[in-house]
C-alpha positions in Angstrom: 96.2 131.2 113.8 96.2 134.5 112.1 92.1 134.6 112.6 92.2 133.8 115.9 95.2 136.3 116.7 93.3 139.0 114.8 90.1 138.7 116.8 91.8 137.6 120.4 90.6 141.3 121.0 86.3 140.3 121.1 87.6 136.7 123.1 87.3 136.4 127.2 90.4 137.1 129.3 90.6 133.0 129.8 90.5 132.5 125.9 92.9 135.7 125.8 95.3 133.4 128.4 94.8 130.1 126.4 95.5 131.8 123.4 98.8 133.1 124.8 99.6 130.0 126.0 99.1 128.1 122.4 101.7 131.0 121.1 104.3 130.7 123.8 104.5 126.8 124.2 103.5 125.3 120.8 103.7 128.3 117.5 107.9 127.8 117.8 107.2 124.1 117.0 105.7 124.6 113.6 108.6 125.6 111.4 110.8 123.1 112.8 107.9 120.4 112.7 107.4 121.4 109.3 111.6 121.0 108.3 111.1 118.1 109.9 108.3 116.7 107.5 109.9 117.6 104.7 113.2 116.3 105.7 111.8 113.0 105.6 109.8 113.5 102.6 113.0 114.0 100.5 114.7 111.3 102.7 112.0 108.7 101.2 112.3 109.9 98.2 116.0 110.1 97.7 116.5 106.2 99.6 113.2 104.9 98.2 115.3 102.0 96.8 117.0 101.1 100.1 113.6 101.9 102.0 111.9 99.4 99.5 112.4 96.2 102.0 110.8 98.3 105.0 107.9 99.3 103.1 107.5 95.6 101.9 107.9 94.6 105.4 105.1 97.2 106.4 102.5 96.5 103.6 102.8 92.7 104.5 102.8 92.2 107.6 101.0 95.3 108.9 99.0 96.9 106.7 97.6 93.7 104.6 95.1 91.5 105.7 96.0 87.8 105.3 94.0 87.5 102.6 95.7 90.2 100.7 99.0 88.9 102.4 98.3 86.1 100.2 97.0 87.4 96.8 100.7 90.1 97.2 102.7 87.1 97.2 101.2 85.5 94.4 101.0 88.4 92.4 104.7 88.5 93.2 105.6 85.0 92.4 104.2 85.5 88.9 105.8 89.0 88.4 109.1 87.1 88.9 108.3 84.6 86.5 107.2 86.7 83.8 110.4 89.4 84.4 112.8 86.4 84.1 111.2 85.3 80.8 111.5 89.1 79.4 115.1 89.3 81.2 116.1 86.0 78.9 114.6 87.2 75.9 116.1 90.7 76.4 119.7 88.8 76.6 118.9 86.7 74.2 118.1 89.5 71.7 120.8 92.1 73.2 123.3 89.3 72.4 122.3 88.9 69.2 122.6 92.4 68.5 125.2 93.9 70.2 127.7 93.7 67.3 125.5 95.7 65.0 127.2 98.6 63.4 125.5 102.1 65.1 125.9 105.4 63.8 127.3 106.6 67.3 128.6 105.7 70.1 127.2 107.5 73.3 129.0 105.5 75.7 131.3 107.3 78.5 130.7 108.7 82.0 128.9 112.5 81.6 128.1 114.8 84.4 125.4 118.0 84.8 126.9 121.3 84.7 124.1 123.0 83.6 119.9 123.4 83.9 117.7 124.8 81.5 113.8 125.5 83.2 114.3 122.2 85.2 112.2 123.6 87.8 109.5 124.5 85.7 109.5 121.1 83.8 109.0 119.2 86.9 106.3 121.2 88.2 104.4 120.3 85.6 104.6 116.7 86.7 103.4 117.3 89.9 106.6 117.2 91.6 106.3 119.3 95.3 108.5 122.9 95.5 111.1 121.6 97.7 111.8 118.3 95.8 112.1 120.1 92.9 114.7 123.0 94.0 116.6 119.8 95.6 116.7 118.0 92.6 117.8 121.7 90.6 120.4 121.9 92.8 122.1 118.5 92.5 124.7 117.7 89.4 124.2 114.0 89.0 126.6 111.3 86.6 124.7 109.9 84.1 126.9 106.5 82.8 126.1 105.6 79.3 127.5 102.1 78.0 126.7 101.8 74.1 127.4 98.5 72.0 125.9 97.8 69.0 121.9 98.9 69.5 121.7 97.7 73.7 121.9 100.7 75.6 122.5 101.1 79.2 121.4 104.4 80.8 123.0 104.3 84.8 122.0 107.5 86.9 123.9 108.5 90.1 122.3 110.9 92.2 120.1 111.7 95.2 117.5 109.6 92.7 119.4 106.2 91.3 118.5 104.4 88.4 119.5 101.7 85.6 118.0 101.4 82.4 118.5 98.7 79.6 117.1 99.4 76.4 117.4 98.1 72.5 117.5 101.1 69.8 114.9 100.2 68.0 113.7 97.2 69.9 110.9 96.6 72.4 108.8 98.7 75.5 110.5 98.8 78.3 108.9 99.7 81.2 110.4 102.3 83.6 109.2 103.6 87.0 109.9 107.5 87.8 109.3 108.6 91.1 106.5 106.3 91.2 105.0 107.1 87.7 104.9 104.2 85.3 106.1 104.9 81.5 106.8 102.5 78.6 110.0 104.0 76.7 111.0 103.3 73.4 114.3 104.4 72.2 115.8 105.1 68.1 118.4 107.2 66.8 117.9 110.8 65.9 117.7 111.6 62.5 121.5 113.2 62.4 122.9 110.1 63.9 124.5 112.0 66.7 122.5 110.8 69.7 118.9 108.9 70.8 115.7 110.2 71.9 113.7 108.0 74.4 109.7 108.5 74.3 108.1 107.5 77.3 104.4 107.0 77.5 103.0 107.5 80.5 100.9 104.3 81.5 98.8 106.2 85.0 99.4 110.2 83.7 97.7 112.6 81.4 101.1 113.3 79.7 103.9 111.9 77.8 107.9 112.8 77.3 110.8 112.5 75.3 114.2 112.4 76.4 116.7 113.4 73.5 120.6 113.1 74.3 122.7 114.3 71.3 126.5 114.0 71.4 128.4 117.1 70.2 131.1 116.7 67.1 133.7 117.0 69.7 132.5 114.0 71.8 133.0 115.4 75.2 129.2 116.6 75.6 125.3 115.9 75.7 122.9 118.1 75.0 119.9 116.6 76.8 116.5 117.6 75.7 113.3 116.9 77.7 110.0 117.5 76.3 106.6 116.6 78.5 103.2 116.6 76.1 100.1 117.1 77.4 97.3 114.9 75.9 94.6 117.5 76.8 96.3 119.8 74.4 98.1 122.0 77.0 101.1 123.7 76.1 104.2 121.4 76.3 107.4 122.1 78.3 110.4 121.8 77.7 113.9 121.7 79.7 117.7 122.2 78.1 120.3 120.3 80.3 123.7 120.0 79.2 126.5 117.4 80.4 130.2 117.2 80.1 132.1 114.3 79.7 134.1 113.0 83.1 137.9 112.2 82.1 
């Protein structure tokens, strides 16, 4: 637009005309077009869980060939077979170990009150400018229940998420805004928290997670670290959560 507005001066009086009727009728519809895009970028993002049927509906039955149709819903089938066999042998094994003695106890309700270069470590990832001054913005709950070495990691945000894990124990395979990781989780050193490294299965980069409870109990100091396998400079964010009453 800025070309053609620029050289309006070498076009014909009927391009000149045209041109002024592009600017009058249809240039106010770009900013709100483009809110609007966006808008329901973030919507998708934000309610991808709830939007996960529709999308199912869509590849299935509109998008897929019967053919593929078919191959989806075996592919299914056996993903449901294999995730109940890990889900028993996860209990199994959480059961088992959920009375061990742990050097600390990270379970309680803790929310956000501050960022550290949040921004900056999501850019690296790829995530778009206005997802990431969203997600800067928002001061989500993260639920931590803690017995013996299972772990459960709850989220509540404008992103949602549960996590299950065994300190010490197997993968566990976790999806991030569409990026697939395999986390392990152990203890820190000083006993007073975990750090969860996630490997990026579809990425060039890795991360750890580390949460460390202060002496007092009633915060988190969580530390996230992306490495870059190309031997780029890592980045790193501070976040720091206080404990709900």
């Amino acid at each position: 637009m800025g070309v053609t507005v620029g050289n309006k001066q070498h076009q014909s009086i009927d391009d000149n005309v045209l041109l002024h009727y592009f600017i009058s009728n249809f240039a106010p519809l770009l900013v709100p077009l483009y809110t609007f895009v966006v808008i329901i970028y973030l919507t998708s993002v934000a309610f991808r869980k709830e939007l996960e049927p529709l999308r199912a509906f869509l590849e299935k039955y509109l998008l897929l060939r019967p053919a593929d149709i078919e191959q989806e819903q075996n592919k299914n089938i056996t993903g449901v077979a294999q995730r109940q066999l890990a889900g028993a042998a996860f209990e199994t094994s959480s059961q088992e170990d959920a009375e061990e003695e742990q050097p600390v106890n990270m379970s309680g309700a803790y929310k956000l009150v501050s960022n550290d270069n949040f921004e900056g470590f999501l850019a690296v990832q790829g995530v778009p400018w206005a997802l990431r001054r969203a997600a800067n913005g928002v001061r989500p709950t993260h639920r931590i229940t803690h017995i013996g070495r299972r772990l459960t990691i709850k989220i509540e945000g404008i992103i949602e998420s549960q996590t299950t894990y065994l300190v010490g124990g197997p993968p566990v395979e976790t999806d991030v805004r569409g990026r697939i990781f395999q986390d392990v989780v152990r203890y820190l050193e000083s006993g007073k928290g975990v750090i969860v490294t996630k490997k990026a299965l579809s990425e060039d980069y890795d991360i750890t997670v580390q949460r460390e409870l202060s002496d007092c109990k009633q915060r988190i100091t969580m530390t996230s670290t992306a490495f870059f396998r190309d031997g780029k400079e890592s980045v790193k964010c501070v976040q720091q959560f206080k404990r709900e009453k």
